[in-house]
C-alpha positions in Angstrom: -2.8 -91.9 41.7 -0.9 -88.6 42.3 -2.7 -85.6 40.2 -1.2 -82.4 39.9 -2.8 -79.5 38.2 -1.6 -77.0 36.3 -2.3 -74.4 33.7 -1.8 -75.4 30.4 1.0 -74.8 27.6 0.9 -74.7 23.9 2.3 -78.6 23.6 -1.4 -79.9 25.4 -3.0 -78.7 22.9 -3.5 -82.5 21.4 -3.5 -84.5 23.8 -6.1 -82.2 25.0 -8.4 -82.8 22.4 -8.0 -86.5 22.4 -8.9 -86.3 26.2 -11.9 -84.1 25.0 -13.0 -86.8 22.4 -12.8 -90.1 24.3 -14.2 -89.2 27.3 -17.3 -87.4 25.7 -17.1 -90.7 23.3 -17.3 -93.5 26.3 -19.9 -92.2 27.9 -22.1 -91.8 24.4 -21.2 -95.4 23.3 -22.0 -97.0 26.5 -25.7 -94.9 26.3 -26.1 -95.2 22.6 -25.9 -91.5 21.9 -23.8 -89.4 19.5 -20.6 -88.2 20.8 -20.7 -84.5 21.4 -17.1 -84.7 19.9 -17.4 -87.0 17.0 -13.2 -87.3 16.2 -10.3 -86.4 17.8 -9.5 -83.7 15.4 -12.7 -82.1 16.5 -12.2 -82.1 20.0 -9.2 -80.8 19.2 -10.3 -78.2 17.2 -12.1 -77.3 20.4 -9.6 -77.8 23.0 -7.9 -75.2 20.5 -10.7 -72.9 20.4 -11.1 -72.2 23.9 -7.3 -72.6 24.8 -7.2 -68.9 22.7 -10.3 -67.4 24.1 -8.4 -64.6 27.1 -12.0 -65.3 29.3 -11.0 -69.3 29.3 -9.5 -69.7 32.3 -7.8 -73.7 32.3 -6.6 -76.3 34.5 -4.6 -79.5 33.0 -4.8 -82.8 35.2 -1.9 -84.6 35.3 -0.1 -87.6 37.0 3.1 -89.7 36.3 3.5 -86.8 33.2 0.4 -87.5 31.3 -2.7 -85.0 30.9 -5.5 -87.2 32.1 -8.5 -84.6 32.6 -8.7 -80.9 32.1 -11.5 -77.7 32.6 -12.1 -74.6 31.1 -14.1 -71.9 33.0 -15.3 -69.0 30.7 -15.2 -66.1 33.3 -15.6 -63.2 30.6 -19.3 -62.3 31.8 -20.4 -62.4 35.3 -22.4 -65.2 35.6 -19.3 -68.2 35.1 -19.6 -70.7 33.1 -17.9 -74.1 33.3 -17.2 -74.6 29.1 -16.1 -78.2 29.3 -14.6 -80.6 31.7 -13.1 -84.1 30.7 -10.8 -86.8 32.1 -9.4 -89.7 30.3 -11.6 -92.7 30.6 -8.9 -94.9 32.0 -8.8 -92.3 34.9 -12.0 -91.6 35.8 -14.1 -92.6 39.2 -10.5 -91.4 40.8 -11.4 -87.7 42.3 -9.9 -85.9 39.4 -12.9 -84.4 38.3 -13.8 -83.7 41.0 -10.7 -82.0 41.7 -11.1 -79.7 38.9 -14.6 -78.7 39.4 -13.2 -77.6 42.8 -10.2 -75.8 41.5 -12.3 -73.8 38.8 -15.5 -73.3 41.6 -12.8 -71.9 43.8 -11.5 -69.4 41.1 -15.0 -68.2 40.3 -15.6 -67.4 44.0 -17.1 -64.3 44.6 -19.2 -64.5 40.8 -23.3 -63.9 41.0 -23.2 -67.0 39.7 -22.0 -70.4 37.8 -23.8 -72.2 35.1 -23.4 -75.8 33.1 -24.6 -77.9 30.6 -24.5 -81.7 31.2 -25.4 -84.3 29.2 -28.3 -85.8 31.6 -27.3 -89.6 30.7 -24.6 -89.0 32.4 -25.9 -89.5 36.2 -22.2 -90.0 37.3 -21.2 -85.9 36.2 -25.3 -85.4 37.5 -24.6 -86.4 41.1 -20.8 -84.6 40.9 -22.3 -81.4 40.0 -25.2 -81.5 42.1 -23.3 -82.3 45.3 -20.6 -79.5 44.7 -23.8 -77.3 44.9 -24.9 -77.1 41.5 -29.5 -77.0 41.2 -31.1 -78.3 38.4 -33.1 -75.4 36.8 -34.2 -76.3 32.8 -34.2 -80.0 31.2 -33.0 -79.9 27.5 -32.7 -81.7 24.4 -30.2 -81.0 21.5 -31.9 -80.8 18.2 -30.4 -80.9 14.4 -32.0 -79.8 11.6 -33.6 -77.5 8.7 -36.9 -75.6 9.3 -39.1 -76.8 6.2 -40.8 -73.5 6.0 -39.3 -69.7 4.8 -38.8 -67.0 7.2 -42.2 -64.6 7.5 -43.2 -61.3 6.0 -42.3 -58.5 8.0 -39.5 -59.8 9.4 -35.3 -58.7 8.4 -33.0 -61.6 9.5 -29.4 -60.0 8.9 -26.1 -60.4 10.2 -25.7 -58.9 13.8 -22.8 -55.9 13.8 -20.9 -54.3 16.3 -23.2 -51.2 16.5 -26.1 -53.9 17.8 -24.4 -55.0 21.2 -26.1 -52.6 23.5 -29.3 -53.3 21.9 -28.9 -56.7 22.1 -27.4 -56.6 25.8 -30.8 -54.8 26.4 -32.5 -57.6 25.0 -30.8 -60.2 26.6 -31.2 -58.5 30.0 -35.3 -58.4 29.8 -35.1 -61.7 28.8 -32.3 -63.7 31.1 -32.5 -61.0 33.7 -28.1 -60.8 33.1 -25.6 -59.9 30.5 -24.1 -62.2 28.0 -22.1 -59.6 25.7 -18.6 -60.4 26.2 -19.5 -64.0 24.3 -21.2 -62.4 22.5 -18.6 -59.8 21.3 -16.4 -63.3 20.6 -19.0 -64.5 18.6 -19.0 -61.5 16.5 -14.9 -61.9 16.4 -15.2 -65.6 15.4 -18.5 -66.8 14.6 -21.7 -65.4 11.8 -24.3 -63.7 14.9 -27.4 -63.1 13.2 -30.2 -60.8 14.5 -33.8 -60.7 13.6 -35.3 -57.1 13.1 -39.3 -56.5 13.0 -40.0 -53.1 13.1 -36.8 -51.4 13.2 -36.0 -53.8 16.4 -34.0 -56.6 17.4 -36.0 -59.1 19.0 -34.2 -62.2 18.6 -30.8 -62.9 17.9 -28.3 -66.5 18.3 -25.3 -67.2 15.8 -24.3 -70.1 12.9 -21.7 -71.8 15.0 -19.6 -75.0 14.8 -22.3 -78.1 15.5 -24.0 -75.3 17.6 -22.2 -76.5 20.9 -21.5 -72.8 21.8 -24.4 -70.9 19.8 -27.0 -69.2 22.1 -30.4 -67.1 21.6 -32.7 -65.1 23.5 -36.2 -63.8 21.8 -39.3 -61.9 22.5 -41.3 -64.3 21.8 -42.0 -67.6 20.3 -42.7 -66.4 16.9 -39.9 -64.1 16.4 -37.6 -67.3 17.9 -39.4 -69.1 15.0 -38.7 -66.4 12.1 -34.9 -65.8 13.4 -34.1 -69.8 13.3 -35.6 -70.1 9.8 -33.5 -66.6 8.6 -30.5 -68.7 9.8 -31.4 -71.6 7.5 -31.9 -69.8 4.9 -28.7 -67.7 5.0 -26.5 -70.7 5.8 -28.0 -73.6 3.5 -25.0 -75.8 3.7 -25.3 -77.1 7.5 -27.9 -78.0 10.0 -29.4 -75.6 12.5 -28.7 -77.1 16.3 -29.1 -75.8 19.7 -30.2 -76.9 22.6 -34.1 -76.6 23.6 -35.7 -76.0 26.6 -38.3 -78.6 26.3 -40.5 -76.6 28.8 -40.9 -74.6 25.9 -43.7 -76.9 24.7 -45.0 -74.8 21.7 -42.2 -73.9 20.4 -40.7 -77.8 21.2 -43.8 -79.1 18.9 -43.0 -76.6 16.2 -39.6 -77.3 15.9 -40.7 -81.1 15.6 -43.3 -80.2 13.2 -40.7 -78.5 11.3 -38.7 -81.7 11.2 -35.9 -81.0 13.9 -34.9 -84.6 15.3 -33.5 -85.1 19.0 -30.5 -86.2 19.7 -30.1 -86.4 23.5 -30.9 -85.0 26.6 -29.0 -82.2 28.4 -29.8 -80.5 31.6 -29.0 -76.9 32.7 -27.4 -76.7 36.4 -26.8 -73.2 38.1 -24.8 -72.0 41.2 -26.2 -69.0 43.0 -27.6 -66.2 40.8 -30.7 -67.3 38.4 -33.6 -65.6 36.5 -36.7 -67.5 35.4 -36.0 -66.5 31.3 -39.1 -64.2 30.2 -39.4 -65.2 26.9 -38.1 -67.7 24.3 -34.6 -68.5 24.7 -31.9 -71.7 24.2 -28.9 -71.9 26.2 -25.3 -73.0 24.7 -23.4 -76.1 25.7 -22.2 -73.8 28.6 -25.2 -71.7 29.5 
């Protein structure tokens, strides 16, 4: 089939979305997972999202005047990020994801580096990714839940303000060995950060996000990983707390079991040149 890419316009918006939802959705049902995308609304919702973000950088797939598949690169820090990348079930196994990994590696040429999340059922998008280059570098699982117990003495867990991003860059730096502040300055735009504070200090800090696809956090340690997640729970009693765990992070995997998080699938972190070993306690998003 002829495939034509093409930056996107305001009308994709939908048909977007739908393409976000029922490819995510076929390759769930056919594993027995949860959808990442559990309605069309919602992946519209996200296909929305990141069509307004001005570090998105999108390519449409289309052929015979239909959107079939589509990518969004976030390019707003310098390690690249490939946010999402979807084609219509009745077109896949045809080269068009492929094609648009290619398109949106060859745009983020010349980055330190390009990072994904995957869902690691999916051994199709596995081998893709790893023979465009891509190393597998952390194996994760998404988790959903409440922390049973209150956030610790001696401990502040308060929204995160604009004043914090250079302490939190700081942070982020000792711990991921790069810089994640322009999401991080979205976040603060469009999403509820929150930072944990012992001793006059941040030394942890994620945000409440929607279903926690996008929501990231670095720590110090364990513990003050532990204190911000149940600060978060506390201050947002209404929804589940979900990210996605390194499970190499044994102790702190166990405690978030014992604290009655369940599992909901498996993900795998894949990088493309530049990588730091993380020194600390940390949880990627569903980019990186």
């Amino acid at each position: 089939m002829a495939v034509e890419l093409r930056p996107p316009v305001d009308a994709d918006v939908e048909v977007c979305g739908r393409v976000i939802h029922d490819a995510f959705k076929d390759i769930a049902d056919r594993h027995g997972f949860p959808p990442a995308f559990s309605s069309i609304a919602v992946g519209t919702r996200v296909a929305r999202l990141f069509l307004g973000f001005p570090a998105i950088w999108t390519r449409v797939a289309e052929s015979e005047g239909r959107v079939v598949g589509l990518i969004f690169l976030d390019e707003g820090d310098p390690i690249r990020g490939i946010a999402l990348v979807a084609v219509d079930p009745a077109c896949q196994r045809r080269g068009i994801g492929r094609a648009l990994m290619r398109a949106a590696l060859e745009r983020a040429r010349g980055a330190a580096g390009v990072r994904l999340v995957q869902e690691a059922y999916n051994t199709h998008a596995m081998g893709l990714y790893a023979s465009l280059g891509f190393e597998v570098k952390e194996p994760l699982t998404r988790v959903t839940g409440r922390p049973r117990g209150a956030p610790p003495g001696g401990v502040e867990v308060r929204r995160l303000a604009a004043g914090d991003l250079d302490e939190c860059d700081r942070l982020c730096r000792r711990v991921h060995g790069i810089t994640h502040t322009d999401d991080l300055r979205d976040a603060l735009r469009l999403f509820k950060p929150f930072a944990c504070v012992r001793d006059g200090r941040i030394v942890a800090y994620s945000y409440a996000v929607f279903e926690g696809h996008l929501a990231w956090g670095v720590a110090e340690t364990e513990d003050d990983m532990r204190a911000l997640l149940t600060g978060i729970a506390a201050a947002v009693p209404d929804h589940p707390v979900a990210f996605h765990l390194p499970i190499r992070q044994a102790s702190f995997f166990g405690w978030c079991l014992g604290e009655g998080f369940r599992i909901e699938k498996p993900l795998t972190l894949m990088t493309l040149g530049e990588y730091h070993e993380p020194r600390g306690c940390y949880f990627p998003s569903g980019v990186y």
